[in-house]
C-alpha positions as CSV (number, residue, x, y, z in Angstrom):
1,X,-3.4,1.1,-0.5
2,X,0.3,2.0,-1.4
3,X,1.9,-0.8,-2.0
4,X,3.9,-3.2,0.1
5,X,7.3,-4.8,-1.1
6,X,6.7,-8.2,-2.2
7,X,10.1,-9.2,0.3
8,X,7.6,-7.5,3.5
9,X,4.6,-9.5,2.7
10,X,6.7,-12.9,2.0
11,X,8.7,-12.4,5.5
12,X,5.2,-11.6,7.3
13,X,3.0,-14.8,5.7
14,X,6.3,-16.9,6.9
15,X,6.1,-15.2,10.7
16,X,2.4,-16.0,10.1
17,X,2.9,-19.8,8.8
18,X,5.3,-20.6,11.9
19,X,3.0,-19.0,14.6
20,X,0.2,-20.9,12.9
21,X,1.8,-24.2,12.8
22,X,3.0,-23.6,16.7
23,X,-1.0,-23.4,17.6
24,X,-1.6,-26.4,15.6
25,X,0.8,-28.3,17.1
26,X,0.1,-27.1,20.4
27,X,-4.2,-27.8,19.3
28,X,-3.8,-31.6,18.9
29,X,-1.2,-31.5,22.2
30,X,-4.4,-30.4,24.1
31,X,-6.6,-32.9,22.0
32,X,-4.0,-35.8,23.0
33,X,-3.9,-35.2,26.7
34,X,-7.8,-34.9,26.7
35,X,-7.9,-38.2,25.5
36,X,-5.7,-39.8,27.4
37,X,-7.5,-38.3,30.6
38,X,-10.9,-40.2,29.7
39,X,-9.0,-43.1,28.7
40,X,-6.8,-43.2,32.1
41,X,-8.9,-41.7,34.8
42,X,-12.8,-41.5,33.3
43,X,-14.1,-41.6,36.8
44,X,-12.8,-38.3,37.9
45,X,-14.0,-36.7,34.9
46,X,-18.0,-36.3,36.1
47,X,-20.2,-37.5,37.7
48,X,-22.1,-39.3,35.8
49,X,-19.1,-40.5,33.5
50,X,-21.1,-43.6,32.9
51,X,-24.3,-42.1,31.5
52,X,-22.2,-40.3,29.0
53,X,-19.8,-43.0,27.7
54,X,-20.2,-42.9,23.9
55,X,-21.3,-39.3,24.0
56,X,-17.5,-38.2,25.8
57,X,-16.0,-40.8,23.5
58,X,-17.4,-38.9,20.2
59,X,-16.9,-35.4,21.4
60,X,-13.0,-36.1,22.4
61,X,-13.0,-38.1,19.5
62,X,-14.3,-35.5,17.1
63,X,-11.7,-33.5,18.5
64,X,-8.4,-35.0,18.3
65,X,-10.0,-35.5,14.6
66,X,-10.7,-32.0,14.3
67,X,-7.0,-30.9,15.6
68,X,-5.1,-33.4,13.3
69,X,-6.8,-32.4,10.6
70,X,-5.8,-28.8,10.9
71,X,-2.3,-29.8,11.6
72,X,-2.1,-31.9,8.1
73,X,-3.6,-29.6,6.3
74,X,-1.4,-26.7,7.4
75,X,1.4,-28.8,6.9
76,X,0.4,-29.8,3.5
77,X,-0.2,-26.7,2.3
78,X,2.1,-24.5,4.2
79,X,-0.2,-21.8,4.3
80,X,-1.6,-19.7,7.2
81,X,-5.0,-20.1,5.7
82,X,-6.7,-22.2,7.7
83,X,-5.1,-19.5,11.3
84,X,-8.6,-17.7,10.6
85,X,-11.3,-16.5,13.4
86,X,-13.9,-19.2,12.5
87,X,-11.3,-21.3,13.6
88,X,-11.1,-20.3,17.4
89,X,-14.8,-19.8,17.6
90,X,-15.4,-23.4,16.6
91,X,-12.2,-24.7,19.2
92,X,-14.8,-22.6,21.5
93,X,-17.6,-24.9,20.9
94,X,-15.2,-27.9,21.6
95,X,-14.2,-26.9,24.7
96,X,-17.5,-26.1,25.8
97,X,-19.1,-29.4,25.3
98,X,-15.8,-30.8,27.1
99,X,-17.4,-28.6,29.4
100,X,-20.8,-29.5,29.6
101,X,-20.1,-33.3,29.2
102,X,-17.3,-33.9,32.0
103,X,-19.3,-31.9,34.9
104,X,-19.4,-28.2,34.1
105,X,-18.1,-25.8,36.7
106,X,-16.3,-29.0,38.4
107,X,-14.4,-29.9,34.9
108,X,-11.0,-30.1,34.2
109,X,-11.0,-29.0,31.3
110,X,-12.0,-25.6,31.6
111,X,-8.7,-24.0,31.7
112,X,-8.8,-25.1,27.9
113,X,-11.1,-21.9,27.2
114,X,-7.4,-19.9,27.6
115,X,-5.8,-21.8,24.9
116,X,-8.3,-19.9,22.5
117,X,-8.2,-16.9,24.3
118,X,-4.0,-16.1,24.3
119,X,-4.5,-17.2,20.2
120,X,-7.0,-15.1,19.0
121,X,-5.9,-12.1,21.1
122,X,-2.0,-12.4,20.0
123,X,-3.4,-13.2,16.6
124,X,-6.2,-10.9,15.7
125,X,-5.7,-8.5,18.8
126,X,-7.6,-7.1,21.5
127,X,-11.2,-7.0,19.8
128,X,-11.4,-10.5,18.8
129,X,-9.6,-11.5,22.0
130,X,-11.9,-9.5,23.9
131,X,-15.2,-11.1,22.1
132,X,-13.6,-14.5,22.4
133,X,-12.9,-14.0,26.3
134,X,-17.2,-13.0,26.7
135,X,-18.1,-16.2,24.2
136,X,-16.1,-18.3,26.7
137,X,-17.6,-16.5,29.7
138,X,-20.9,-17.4,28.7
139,X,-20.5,-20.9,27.3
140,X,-18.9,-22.2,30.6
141,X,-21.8,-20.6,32.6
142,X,-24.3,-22.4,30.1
143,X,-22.8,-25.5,30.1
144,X,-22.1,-25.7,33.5
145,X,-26.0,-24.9,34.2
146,X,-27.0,-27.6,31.6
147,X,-25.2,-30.1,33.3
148,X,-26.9,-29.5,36.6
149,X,-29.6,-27.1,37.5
150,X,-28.7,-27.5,41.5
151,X,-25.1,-25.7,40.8
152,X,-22.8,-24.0,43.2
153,X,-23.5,-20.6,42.1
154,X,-20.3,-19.2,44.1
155,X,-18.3,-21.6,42.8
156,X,-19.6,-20.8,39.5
157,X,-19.4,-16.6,40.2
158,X,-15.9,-17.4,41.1
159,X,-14.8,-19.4,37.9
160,X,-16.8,-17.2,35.3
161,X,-15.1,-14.1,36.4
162,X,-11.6,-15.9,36.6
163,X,-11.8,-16.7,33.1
164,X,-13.3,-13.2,32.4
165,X,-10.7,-11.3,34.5
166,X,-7.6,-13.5,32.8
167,X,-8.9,-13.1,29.2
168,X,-10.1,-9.8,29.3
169,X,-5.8,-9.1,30.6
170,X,-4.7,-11.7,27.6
171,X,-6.9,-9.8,25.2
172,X,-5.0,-6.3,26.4
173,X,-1.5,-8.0,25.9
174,X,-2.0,-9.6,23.1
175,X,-3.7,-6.2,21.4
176,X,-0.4,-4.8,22.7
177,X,1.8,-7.1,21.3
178,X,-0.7,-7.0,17.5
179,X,-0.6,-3.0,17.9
180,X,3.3,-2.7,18.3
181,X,3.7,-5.1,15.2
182,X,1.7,-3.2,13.1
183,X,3.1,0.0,14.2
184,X,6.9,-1.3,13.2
185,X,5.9,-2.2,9.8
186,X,3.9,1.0,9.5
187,X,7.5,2.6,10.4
188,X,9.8,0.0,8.4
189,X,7.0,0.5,5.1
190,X,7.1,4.2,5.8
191,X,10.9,4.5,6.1
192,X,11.3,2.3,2.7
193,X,9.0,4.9,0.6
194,X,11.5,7.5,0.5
195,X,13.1,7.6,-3.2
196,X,14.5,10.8,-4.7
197,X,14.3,10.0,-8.5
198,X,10.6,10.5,-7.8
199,X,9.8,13.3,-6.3
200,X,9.4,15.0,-2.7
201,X,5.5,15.2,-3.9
202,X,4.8,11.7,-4.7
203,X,6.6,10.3,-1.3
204,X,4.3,12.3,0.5
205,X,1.3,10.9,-1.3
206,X,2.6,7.6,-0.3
207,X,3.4,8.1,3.2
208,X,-0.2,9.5,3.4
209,X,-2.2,6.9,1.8
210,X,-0.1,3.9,4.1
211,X,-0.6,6.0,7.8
212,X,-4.3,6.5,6.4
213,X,-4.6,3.2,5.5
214,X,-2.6,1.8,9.3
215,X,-5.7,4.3,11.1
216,X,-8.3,2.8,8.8
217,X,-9.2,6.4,8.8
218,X,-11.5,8.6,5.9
219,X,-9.0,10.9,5.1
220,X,-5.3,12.3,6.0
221,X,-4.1,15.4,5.5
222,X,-0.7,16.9,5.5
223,X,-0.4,21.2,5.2
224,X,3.7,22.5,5.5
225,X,5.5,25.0,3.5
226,X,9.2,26.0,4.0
227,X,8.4,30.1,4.7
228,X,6.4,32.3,5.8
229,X,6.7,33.7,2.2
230,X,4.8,30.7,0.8
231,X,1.3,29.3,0.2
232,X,0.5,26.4,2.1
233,X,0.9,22.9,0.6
234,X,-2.3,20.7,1.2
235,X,-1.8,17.4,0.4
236,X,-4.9,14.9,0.7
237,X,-5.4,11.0,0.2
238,X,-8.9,10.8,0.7
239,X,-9.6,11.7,-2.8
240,X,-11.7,9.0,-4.7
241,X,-10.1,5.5,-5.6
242,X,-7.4,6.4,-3.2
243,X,-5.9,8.9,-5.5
244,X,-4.2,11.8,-3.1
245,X,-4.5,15.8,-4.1
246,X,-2.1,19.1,-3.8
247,X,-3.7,22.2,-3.3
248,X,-1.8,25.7,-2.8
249,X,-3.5,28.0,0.0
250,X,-2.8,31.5,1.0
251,X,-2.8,32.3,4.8
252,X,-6.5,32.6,5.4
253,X,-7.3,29.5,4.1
254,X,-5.1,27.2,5.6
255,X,-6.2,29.1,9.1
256,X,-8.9,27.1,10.4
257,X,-6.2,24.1,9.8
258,X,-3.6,26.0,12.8
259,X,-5.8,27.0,15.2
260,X,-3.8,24.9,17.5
261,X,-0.5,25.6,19.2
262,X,2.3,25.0,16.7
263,X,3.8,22.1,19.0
264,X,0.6,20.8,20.3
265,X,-0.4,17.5,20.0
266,X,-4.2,17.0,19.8
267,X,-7.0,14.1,20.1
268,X,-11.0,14.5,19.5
269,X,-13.6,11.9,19.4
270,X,-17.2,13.1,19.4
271,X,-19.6,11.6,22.0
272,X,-20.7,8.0,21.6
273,X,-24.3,9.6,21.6
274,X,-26.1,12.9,22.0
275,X,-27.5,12.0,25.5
276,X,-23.6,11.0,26.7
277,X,-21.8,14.4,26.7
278,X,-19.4,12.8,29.3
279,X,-17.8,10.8,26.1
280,X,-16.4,13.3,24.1
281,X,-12.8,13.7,24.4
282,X,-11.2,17.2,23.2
283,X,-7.5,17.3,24.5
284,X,-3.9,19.0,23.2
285,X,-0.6,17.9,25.2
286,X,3.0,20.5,24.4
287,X,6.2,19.1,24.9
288,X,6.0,21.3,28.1
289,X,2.8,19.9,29.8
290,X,3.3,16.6,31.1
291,X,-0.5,16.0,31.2
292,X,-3.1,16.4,28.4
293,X,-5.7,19.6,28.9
294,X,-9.2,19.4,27.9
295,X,-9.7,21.9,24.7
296,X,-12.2,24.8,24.8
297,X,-15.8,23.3,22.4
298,X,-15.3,26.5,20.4
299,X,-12.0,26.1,19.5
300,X,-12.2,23.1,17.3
301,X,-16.1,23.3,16.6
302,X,-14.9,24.9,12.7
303,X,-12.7,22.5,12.6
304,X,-15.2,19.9,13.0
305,X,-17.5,21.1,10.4
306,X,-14.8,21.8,7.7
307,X,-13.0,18.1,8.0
308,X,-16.6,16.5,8.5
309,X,-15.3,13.8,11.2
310,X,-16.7,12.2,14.3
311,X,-12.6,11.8,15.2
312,X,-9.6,13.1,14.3
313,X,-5.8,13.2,15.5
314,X,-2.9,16.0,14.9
315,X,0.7,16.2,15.3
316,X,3.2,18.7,14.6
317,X,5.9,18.4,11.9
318,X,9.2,18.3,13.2
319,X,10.4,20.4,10.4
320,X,14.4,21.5,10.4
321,X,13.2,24.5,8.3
322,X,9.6,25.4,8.0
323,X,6.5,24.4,9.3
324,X,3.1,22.1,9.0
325,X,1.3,20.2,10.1
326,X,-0.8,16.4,10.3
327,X,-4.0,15.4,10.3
328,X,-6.1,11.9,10.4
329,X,-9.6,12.2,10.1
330,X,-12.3,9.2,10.7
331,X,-15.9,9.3,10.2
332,X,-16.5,5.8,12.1
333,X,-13.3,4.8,14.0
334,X,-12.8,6.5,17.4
335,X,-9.4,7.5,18.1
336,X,-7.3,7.4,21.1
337,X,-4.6,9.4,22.4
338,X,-2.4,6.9,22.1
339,X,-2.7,7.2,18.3
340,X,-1.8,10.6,18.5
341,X,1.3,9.6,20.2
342,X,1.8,7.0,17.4
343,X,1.5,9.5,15.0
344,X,3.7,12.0,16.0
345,X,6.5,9.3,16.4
346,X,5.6,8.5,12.8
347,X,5.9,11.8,11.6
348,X,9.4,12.2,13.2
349,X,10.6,9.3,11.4
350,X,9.6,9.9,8.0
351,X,9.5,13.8,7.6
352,X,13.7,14.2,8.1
353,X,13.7,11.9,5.6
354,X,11.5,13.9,3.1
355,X,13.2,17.0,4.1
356,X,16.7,14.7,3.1
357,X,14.5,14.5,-0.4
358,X,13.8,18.2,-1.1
359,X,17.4,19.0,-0.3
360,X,18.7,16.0,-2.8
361,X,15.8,17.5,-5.5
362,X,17.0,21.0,-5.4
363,X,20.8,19.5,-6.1
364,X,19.8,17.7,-8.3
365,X,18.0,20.3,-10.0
366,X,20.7,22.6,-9.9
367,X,23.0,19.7,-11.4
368,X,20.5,19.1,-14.0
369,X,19.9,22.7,-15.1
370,X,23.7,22.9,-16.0
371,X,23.7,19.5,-17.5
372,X,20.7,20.5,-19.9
373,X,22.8,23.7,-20.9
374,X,25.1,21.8,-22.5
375,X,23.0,19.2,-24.1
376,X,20.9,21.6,-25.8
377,X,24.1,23.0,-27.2
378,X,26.2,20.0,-28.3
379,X,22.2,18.9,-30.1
380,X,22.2,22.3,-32.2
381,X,26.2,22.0,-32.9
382,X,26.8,17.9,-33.5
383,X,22.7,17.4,-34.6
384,X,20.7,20.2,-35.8
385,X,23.7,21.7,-38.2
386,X,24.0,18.7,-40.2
387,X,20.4,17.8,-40.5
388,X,19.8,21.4,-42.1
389,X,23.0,21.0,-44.4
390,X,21.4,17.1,-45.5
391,X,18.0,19.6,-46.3
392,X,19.8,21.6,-48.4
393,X,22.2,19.2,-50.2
394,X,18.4,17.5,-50.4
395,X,16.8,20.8,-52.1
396,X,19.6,21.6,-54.3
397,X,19.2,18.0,-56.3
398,X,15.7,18.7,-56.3
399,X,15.7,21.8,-57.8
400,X,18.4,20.4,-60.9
401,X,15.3,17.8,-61.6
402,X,12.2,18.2,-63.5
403,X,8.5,18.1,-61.6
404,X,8.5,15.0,-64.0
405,X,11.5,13.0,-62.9
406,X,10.8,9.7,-61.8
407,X,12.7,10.5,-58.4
408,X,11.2,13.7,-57.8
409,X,8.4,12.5,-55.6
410,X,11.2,10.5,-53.2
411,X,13.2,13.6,-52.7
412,X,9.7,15.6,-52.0
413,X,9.1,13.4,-49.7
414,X,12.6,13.3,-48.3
415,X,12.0,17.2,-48.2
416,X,9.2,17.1,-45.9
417,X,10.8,14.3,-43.6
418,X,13.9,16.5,-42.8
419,X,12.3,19.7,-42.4
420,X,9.6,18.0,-39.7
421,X,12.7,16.5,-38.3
422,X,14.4,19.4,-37.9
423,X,11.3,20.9,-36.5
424,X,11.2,18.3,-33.4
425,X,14.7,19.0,-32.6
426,X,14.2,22.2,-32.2
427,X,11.1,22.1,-30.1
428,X,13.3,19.3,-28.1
429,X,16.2,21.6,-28.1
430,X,14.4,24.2,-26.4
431,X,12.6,21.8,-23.9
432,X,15.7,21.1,-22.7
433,X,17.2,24.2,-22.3
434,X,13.9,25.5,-20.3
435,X,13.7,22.4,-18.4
436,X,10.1,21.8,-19.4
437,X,8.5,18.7,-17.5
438,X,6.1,16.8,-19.0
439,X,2.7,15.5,-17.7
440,X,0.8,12.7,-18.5
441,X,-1.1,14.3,-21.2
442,X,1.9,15.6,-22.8
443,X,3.4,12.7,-22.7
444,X,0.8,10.8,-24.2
445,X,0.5,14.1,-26.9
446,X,4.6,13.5,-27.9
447,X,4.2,9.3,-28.0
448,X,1.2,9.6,-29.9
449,X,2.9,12.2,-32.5
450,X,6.0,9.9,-33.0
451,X,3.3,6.9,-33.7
452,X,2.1,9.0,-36.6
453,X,5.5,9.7,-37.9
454,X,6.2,6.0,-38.4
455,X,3.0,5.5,-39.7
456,X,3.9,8.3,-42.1
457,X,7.3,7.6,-42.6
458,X,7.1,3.7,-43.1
459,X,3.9,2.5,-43.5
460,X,3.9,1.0,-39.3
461,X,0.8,1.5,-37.8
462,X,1.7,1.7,-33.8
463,X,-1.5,2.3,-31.3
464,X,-0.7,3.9,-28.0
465,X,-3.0,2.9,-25.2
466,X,-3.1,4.1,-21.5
467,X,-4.8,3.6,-18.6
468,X,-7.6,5.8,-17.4
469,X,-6.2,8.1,-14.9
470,X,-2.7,7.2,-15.6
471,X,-0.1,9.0,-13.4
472,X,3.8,8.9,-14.6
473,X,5.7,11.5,-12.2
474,X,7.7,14.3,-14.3
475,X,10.9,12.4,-13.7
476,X,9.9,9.5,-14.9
477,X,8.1,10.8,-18.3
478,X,11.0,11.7,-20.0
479,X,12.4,7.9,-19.5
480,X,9.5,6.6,-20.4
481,X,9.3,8.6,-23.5
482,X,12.9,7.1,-24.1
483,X,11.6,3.5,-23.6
484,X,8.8,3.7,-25.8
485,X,10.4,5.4,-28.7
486,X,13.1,2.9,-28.6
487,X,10.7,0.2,-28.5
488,X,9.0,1.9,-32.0
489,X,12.2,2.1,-33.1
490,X,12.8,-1.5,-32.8
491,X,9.6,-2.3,-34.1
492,X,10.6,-0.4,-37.1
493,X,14.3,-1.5,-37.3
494,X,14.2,-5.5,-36.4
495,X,10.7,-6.9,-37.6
496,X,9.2,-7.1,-40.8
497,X,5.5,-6.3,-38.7
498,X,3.2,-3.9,-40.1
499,X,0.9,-3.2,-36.9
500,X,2.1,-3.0,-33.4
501,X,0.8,-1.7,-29.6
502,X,2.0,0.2,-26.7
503,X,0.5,0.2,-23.4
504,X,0.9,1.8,-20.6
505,X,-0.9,1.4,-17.4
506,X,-0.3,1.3,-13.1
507,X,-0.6,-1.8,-11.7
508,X,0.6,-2.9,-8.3
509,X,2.6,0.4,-7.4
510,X,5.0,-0.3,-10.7
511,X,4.4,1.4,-14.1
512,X,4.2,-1.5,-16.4
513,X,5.1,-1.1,-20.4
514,X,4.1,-3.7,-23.1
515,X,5.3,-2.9,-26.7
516,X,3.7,-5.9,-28.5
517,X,4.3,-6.1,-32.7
518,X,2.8,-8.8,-34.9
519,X,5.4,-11.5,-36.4
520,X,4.3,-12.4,-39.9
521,X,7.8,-13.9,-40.3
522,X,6.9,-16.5,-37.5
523,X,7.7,-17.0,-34.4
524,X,11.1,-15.6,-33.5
525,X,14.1,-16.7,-31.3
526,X,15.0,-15.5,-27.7
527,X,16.1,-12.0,-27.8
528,X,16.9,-9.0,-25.1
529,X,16.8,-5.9,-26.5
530,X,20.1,-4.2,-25.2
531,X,19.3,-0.9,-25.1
532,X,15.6,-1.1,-23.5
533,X,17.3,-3.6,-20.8
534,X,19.6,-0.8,-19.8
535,X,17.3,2.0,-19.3
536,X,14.8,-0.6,-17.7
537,X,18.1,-1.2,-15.1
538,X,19.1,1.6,-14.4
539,X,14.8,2.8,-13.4
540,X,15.3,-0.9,-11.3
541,X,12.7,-2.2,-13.2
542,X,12.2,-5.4,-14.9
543,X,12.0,-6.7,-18.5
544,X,10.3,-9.9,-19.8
545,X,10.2,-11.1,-23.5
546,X,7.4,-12.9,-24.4
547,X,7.8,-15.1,-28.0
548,X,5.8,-18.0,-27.1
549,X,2.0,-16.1,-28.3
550,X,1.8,-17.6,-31.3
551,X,1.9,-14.4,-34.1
552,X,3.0,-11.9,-31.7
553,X,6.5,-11.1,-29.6
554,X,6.1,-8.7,-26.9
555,X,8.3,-7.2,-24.3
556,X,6.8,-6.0,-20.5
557,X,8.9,-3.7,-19.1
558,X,8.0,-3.3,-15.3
559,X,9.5,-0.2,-13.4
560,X,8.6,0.5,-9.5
561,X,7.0,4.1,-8.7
């Protein structure tokens, strides 16, 4: 699951903490005026009141006990934790030997069986609302039968399917209400994702992964290109550990994909079972119908086979320039069409956004192109040209000495270091010039070559370690490259360590850097390195120096991707 902003999830636990609070409150409200009832007017509370004295007094006792306790608690901790299901299903059990104990169908306290109902369903929605709503159906009818065998049973009939009628429509509402809520942060999350610096190819893995997440779906799969010139972009996040794909297909491929209409929007569920044909629901809606039509069997029966779902829902892409188009695929949850609705308004919020992206990446492109022109240039006049006159100011000194001379290894050495210098730049040069991105590997290649030259060089041995399955977009590699060579650099430049490690891993949706060395000078003062704070700021990252390990400094660099 892509990741939430930390300022989201703080601002939904606080709605969470005041709703919760609210129902505590109003919990020991209810508790409160149930006891004052058996303490001001026990002989309208049953019939036989008197029989059940100490057994009223401990169940409205336990009660209040039960609320208060919630409330303090809460309070204490300022936590939603204790706002869980178990919680309504044991306020359930209250209320029902309230029930039972103050003259079943004829109590006055079965209205109290709605307090748990409107919580749970504008709490958990219309599913636990609607279980809640039959729990209370049932425990009034049993209670009301255990208190007396010779019952009214109209009078009953007409109370049990009151509080069934009313829940069941406070279980819809307050699904409503859960639904929209959702739906809004799916849209506010979705709308946040968008960031140019990394890539039109990496927000749509995003945006995938959170709309299949919202769905609780299997899979969700995205296929657009900008022409009829192109393949077909495939994107997928159903690949393992929630890791999303890009394939390329040519027109055949991608066919059984747009068999549809290109503006259609479609629902399927398969039947709930082989003997109830009547269930399965196959219907496609166009901005000109205002009603959905029932799809042909054969037209989505490939379709079927080739996504391997019991459900699936599909929307258009409302594409300024090209074309494509959305799928969300379930192999347990049974769709609706009103989440193909939601979807299509989902993908008209985000996808003029990623279109905004593309355009933004090919200007910057263009702007980076020309920029890298000039670079590679000023490297070979202002860098290159002197290195090579050093080399042979280096070689002609070298050649005046004998094989003997006591300096002769140095300059050898010297030799070697220049011309493998040289060597890099060049090879950099030329990267730049072409543009070439790197990939993980390649970046893991370069970092682990310039590890080697230290060791070489000066005698540092740096380990590089990464993650399994590390992914570092193309933009970002060449920063990070940046980071951790300065942080060798550093290594190299400020400490007196001989050993040192850089790590590299994803965490959290932020790439998180720790370049740790050893200290054998001690422990060392507070520090921020000036020019690995800057690059860190300007990726809107974060930097954190750690001197307090005893024979070890270490700085974590954390950058969002």
């Amino acid at each position: 699951m892509i990741p939430q902003s930390p300022s989201s999830t703080v601002a939904r636990n606080a709605g969470d903490a005041v709703g919760a609070s609210m129902v505590f409150v109003m919990r020991l409200v209810l508790a409160l005026t149930a006891i004052l009832t058996l303490v001001v007017a026990p002989g309208d509370l049953g019939n036989r009141y008197g029989e059940r004295n100490l057994l009223n007094s401990l169940i409205f006792g336990g009660y209040l006990l039960h609320s208060l306790t919630l409330l303090l608690v809460a309070r204490r901790h300022r936590t939603p934790f204790w706002h869980g299901k178990a919680v309504y299903w044991i306020d359930l059990g209250w209320y029902a030997l309230m029930v039972y104990c103050t003259g079943g169908g004829n109590s006055f306290f079965f209205p109290f069986f709605f307090f748990v109902i409107l919580t749970a369903s504008f709490q958990w929605g219309f599913d636990e609302g609607a279980r809640i709503t039959l729990g209370a159906t049932f425990a009034l009818a049993l209670s009301t039968w255990l208190t007396d065998s010779s019952i009214n049973h109209a009078h009953l009939l007409l109370r049990t399917a009151f509080v069934l009628a009313l829940g069941y429509m406070i279980a819809y509402w307050g699904g409503l209400g859960v639904a929209q809520r959702r739906r809004l942060r799916l849209l506010r999350d979705v709308s946040r994702l968008a960031n140019p610096r990394f890539g039109v190819d990496q927000t749509i893995a995003l945006v995938l992964q959170q709309t299949r997440d919202f769905y609780h779906a299997s899979n969700c799969l995205l296929l657009m290109r900008d022409n009829p010139e192109e393949l077909w972009q495939l994107h997928s996040s159903g690949a393992p550990q929630g890791r999303a794909s890009l394939s390329r297909l040519p027109e055949g491929a991608a066919a059984p994909l747009l068999v549809f209409a290109p503006q259609a929007l479609v629902q399927y569920a398969a039947a709930l079972h082989a003997r109830l044909p009547g269930t399965l629901e196959s219907r496609s809606r166009t901005p000109e119908q205002a009603r959905w039509q029932r799809l042909p069997p054969e037209t989505v029966e490939q379709l079927i086979d080739l996504l391997d779902a019991s459900s699936f829902i599909s929307a258009p892409l409302p594409l300024r320039k090209g074309e494509g188009r959305i799928y969300v695929v379930s192999d347990r949850h049974r769709f609706s069409r009103v989440d193909a609705v939601f979807l299509q308004q989902l993908a008209a919020q985000v996808f003029p956004v990623i279109e905004n992206i593309v355009l933004l990446d090919r200007l910057a492109s263009d702007a980076a192109f020309r920029e890298r022109q000039k670079i590679a240039r000023d490297l070979h006049d202002t860098t290159i040209q002197p290195y090579i006159g050093l080399r042979h100011g280096i070689s002609a000194v070298r050649q005046t000495l004998q094989s003997d001379h006591p300096v002769a290894a140095e300059l050898d050495k010297l030799l070697d270091m220049t011309t493998q210098v040289i060597g890099d730049m060049r090879q950099f040069t030329r990267q730049v010039r072409q543009g070439a991105s790197q990939t993980d590997a390649e970046l893991l290649v370069a970092l682990r070559r310039q590890a080697q030259q230290v060791q070489e060089f000066y005698d540092i041995q740096i380990t590089i370690q990464a993650q399994d399955g590390l992914t570092i977009s193309d933009r970002l590699a060449a920063e990070v490259f940046q980071i951790v060579n300065e942080g060798m650099h550093n290594i190299r430049k400020h400490t007196r360590a001989r050993t040192g490690t850089i790590s590299l891993n994803n965490a959290d949706g932020q790439l998180r850097i720790r370049i740790e060395n050893e200290t054998p000078e001690g422990p060392t003062a507070p520090f921020l390195p000036g020019s690995l704070a800057e690059r860190t700021a300007a990726l809107g990252g974060t930097i954190e120096i750690d001197c307090d390990t005893p024979g070890a400094t270490a700085v974590s660099i954390a950058i969002p991707v």
